[in-house]
C-alpha positions as CSV (number, residue, x, y, z in Angstrom):
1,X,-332.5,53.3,-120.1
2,X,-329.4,51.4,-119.5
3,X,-327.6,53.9,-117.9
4,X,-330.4,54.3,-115.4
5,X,-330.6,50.3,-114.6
6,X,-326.5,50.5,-114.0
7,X,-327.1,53.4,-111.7
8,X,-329.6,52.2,-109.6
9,X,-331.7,54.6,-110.7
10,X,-335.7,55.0,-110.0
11,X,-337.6,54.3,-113.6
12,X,-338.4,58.2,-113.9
13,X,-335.2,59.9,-112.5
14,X,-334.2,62.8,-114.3
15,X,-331.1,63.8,-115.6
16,X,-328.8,66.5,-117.3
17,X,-326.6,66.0,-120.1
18,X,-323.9,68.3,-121.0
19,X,-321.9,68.4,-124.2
20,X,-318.2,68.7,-123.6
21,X,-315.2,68.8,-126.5
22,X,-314.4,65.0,-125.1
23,X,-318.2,64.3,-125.6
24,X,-321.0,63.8,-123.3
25,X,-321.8,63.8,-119.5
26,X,-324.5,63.1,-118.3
27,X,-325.7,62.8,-114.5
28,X,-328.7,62.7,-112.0
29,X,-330.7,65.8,-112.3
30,X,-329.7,67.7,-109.1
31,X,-332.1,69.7,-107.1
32,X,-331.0,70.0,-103.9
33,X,-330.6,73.8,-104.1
34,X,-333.8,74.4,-105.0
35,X,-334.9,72.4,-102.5
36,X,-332.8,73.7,-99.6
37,X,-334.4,77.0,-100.6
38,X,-337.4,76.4,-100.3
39,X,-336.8,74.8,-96.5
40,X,-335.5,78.0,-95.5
41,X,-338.7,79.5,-97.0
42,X,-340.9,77.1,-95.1
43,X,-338.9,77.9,-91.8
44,X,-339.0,82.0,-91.8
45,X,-342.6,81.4,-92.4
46,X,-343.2,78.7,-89.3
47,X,-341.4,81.3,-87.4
48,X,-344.2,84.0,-88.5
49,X,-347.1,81.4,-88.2
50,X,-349.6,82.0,-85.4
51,X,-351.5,78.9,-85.1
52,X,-350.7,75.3,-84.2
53,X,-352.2,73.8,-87.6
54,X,-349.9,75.9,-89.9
55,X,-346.7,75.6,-87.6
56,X,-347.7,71.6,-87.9
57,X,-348.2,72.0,-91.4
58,X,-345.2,73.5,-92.3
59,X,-343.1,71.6,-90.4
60,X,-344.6,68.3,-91.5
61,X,-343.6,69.9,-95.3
62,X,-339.8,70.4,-94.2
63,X,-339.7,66.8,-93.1
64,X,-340.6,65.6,-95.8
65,X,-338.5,67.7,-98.2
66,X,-335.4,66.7,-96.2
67,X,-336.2,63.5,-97.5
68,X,-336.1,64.5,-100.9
69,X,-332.1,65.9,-99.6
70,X,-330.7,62.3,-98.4
């Protein structure tokens, strides 16, 4: 897609398009809500956890979802 190559986007990104009365937009698919969510999720229940694997686990999930955020 030749917006994507112009972008810089990753072959795969996804995006939204939204009809307007001027025509159409159309932008990076943006999940950074959904994913902030689910890091607070992932934090209440490290909080709750009761052994070293899980609190490892879970932690080691945030990280990498934070990622996903830059």
């Amino acid at each position: 897609m030749e917006v994507g190559r112009t972008q810089k986007w990753e072959h795969g990104t996804l995006v939204e398009m939204f009809a307007t009365d001027d025509g159409i937009t159309m932008r990076k698919y943006q999940e950074s809500e959904k994913v902030h969510q689910v890091i607070v999720g992932l934090e209440e229940a490290k909080l709750k956890a009761k052994d070293v694997d899980t609190i490892q686990s879970l932690q080691a999930a945030m990280e990498y979802l934070n990622t996903k955020l830059q």
